[in-house]
C-alpha positions in Angstrom: -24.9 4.0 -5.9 -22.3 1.5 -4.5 -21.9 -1.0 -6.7 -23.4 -5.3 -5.4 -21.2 -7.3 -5.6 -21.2 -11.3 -4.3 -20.4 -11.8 -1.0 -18.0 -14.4 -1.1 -14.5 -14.9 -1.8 -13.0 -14.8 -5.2 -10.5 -17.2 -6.7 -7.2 -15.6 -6.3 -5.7 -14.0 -9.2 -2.2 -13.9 -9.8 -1.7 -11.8 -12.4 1.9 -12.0 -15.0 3.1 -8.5 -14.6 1.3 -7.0 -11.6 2.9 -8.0 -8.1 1.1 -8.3 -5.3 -2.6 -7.7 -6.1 -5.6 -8.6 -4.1 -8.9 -7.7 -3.0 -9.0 -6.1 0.5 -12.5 -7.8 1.3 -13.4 -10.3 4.1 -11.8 -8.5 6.9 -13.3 -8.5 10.1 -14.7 -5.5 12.1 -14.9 -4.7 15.8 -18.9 -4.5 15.7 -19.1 -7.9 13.8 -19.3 -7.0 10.1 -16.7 -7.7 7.4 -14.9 -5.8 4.2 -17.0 -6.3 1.2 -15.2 -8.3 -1.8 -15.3 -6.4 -4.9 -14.4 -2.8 -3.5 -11.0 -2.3 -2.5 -8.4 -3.3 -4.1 -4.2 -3.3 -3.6 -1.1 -4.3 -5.9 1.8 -3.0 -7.1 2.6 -0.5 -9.9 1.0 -1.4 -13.2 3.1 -0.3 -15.5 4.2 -3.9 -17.0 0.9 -5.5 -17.1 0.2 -7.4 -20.0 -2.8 -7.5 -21.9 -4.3 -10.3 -20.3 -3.4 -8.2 -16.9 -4.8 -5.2 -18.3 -8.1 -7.2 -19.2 -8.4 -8.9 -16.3 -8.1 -5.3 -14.1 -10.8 -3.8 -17.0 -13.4 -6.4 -15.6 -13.4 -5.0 -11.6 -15.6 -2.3 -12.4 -13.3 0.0 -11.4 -13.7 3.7 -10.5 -10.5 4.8 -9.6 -7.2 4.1 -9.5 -4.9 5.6 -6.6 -1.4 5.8 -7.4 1.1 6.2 -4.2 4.5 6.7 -6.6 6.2 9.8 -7.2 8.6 11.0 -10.1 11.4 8.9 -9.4 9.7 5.9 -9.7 7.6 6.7 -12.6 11.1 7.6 -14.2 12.6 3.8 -13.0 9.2 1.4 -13.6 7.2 3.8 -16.3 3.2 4.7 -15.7 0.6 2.6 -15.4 -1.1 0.6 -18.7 -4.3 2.7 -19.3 -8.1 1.2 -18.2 -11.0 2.4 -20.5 -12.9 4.5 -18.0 -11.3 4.1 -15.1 -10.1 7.7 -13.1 -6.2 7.7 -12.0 -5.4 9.7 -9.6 -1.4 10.6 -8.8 -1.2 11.2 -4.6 2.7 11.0 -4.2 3.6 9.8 -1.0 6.8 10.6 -0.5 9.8 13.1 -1.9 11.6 11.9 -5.0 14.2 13.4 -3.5 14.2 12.1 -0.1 17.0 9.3 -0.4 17.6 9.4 -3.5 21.9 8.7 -2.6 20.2 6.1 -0.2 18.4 4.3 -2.9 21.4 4.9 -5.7 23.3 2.8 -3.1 20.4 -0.4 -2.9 20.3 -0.7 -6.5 24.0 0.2 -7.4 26.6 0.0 -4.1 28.9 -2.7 -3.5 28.5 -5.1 -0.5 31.1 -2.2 1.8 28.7 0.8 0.6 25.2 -1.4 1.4 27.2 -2.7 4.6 27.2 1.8 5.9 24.2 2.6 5.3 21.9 -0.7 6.2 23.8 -2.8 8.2 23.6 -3.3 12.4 19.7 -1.9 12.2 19.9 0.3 10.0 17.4 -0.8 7.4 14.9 -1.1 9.9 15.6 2.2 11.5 14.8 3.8 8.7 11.4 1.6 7.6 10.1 2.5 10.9 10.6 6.3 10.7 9.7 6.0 7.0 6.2 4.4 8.6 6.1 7.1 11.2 6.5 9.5 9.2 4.0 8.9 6.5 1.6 8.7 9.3 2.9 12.1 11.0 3.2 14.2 7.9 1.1 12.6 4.9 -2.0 13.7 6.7 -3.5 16.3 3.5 -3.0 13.0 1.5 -4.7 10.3 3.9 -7.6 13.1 3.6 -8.1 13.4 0.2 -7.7 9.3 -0.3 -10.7 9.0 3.0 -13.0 11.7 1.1 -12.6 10.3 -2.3 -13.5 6.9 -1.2 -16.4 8.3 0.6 -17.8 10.6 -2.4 -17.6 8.1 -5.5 -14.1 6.2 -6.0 -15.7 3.2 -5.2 -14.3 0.2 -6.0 -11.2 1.6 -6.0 -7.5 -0.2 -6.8 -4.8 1.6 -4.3 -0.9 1.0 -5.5 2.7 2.3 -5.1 5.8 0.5 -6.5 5.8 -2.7 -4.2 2.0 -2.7 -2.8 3.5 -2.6 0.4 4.4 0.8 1.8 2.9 3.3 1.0 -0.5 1.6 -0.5 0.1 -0.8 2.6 -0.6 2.0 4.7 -3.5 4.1 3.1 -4.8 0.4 2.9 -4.5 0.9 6.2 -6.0 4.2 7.3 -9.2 3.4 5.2 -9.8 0.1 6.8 -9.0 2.0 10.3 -11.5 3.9 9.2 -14.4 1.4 9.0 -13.6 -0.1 12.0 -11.5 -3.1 10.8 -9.7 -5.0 13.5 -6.3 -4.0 13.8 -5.3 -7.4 13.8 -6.9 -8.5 10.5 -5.1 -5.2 9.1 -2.0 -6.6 10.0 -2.4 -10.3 8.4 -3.6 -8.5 5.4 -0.4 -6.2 5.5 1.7 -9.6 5.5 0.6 -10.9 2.7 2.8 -8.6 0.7 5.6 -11.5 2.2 4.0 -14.1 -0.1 6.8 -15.2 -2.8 4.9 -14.1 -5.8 3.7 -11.2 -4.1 7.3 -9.8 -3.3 8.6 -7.2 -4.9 12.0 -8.2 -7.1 15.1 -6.9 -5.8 16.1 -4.3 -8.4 20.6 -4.5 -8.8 22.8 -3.4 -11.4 25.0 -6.1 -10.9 23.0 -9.3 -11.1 26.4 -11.3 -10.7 26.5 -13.9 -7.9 28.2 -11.3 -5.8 25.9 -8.4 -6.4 23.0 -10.6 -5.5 25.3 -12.9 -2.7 23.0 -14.0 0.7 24.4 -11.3 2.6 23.4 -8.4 0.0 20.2 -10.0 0.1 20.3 -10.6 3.6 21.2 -6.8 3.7 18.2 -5.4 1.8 15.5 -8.0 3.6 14.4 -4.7 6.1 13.8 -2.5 2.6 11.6 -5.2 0.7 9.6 -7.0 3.6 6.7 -6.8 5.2 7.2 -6.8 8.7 4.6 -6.4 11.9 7.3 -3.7 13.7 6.5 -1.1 10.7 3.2 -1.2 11.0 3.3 -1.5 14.4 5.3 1.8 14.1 2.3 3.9 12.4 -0.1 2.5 14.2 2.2 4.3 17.6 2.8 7.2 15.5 -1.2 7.3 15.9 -1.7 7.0 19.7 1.1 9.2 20.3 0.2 12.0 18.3 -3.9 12.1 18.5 -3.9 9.7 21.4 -6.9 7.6 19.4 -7.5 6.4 16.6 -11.0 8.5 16.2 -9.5 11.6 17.0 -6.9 10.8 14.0 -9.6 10.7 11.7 -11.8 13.2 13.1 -9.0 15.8 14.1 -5.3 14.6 12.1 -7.1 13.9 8.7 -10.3 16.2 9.0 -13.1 12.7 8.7 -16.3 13.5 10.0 -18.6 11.1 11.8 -21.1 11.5 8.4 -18.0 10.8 6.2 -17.1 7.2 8.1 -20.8 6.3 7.9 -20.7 6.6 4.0 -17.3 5.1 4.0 -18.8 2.0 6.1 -21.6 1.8 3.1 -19.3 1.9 0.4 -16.6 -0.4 2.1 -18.6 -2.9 4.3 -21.3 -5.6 3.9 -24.6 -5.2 4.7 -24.1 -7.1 8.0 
C-alpha cells in the first residue's frame, strides 16, 4: 500500500555531505493534479553523508534507493552510506569507459588541453548528445526504473554523482510518465543550479591557475543545469516515437495499467 504522507511542503533540508537533495513533490500535471510530497526523491551520490545525513535520509521511509553511477565513479566518490532496510539498486547509466581520456582531461589537463576538447561549443556539444543519447539508448533502463516504481519502490530516492544528469533525467521520464507539465519538469531540473546544490568542481591542481575564471568558465557546460539539455531529450523523444505516450508505451515497454498505478503511487489524490 502506498504509503500517506501530508500534503504540504516540507522544510527544505540541506543536508552536510549530500548535494543537491530534494523531494520531487508539488509539481503540477496537465489534468490538474500535483506530485505527492514524500515519494520521490533526487540528490547526489551518498557516499559522504555524515551521520546526521544518514539519519535524516533513515527517517523518509524509504523503499529504494536508485543509483545512476557506474564503476568509475564508485571508484572516484566510494558507495553509498548504508540505510537499515532500505533496497539499493545499481542501474548504471552510462559506460565507465565512455570518456574516460575526456574526463582525465576535466579533472587533470592544463588550461591548452581543457581549451581542445571544450572550448568554442564543445562542452555543450557533447551534454546535448550525452542527453540524447541517454534518451535514445538507455531505454531497458528507463523500463526497469518505470516498473519498479510502479510494483513497490515507492518512496523512492533516485541519484547519480551530481543529481543532475543522469537522475535529472529518469526524474524526468517518471514525472513524464504521470503526466507532469513539461514546464514544471524543467524548473525542477534547474534547481540542480542552486549554489549549494552544485556539484564541486573536482581538479588536481587547486592552484589559482588550475581553478582560474576561464577553466571554470571552461567547465560551466559539464557542471550546469541548463534548459538546452533537457530540451535535447525531450527532442530526442518526438523525433524518435513522435509522442511522448508512444515513448512509454512503445520505446520503454509502459502499459496504460502500469501509468495508472504509477499515477497512485506518485500523485495526490486530487
Amino acid at each position: 500500500m502506498t504509503q500517506q504522507v501530508p500534503q504540504v511542503p516540507p522544510t527544505e533540508t540541506v543536508l552536510a555531505g549530500v548535494r543537491n537533495f530534494r523531494d520531487v513533490g508539488g509539481l503540477p500535471t496537465t489534468d490538474g493534479r500535483r506530485t505527492a510530497f514524500g515519494r520521490l526523491y533526487r540528490s547526489g551520490h551518498l557516499a559522504h553523508a555524515t551521520a546526521e545525513d544518514a539519519a535524516f535520509l533513515g527517517g523518509l521511509g524509504l523503499h529504494t534507493i536508485f543509483d545512476f553511477r557506474h564503476s568509475a565513479d564508485h571508484r572516484l566518490d566510494g558507495y553509498d552510506v548504508e540505510l537499515a532496510g532500505v533496497r539499493n539498486i545499481s542501474i548504471p547509466l552510462s559506460d565507465p569507459a565512455d570518456g574516460a581520456e575526456f574526463w582525465r582531461l576535466v579533472g587533470d589537463g592544463n588550461i591548452e588541453q581543457l581549451r581542445s576538447v571544450l572550448a568554442d561549443g564543445q562542452g555543450v556539444d557533447r551534454m546535448l548528445r550525452m542527453y540524447r543519447a541517454t534518451i535514445e539508448e538507455r531505454t531497458a533502463e528507463h523500463s526497469r526504473v518505470l516498473h519498479a516504481l510502479a510494483e513497490d519502490s515507492v518512496p523512492a530516492l533516485m541519484h547519480c554523482a551530481a543529481g543532475k544528469d543522469r537522475a535529472g533525467l529518469s526524474i524526468a521520464v517518471a514525472l513524464l510518465a504521470v503526466d507532469v507539465e513539461k514546464e514544471a519538469i524543467e524548473e525542477d531540473y534547474l534547481k540542480s543550479n542552486d549554489l549549494h546544490r552544485r556539484y564541486a568542481v573536482k581538479r588536481s591542481d587547486t592552484t589559482e591557475a588550475g581553478m582560474s575564471p576561464e577553466v571554470l568558465e571552461l567547465l560551466d557546460p559539464l557542471f550546469g543545469a541548463r534548459p538546452a539539455y533537457l530540451a535535447a531529450a525531450f527532442a530526442a523523444i518526438e523525433e524518435n516515437w513522435g509522442t511522448t505516450d508512444r515513448y512509454l508505451s512503445e520505446g520503454l515497454g509502459v502499459s496504460p495499467e502500469t501509468r495508472d498505478r504509477l499515477r497512485e503511487r506518485l500523485l495526490d489524490r486530487g
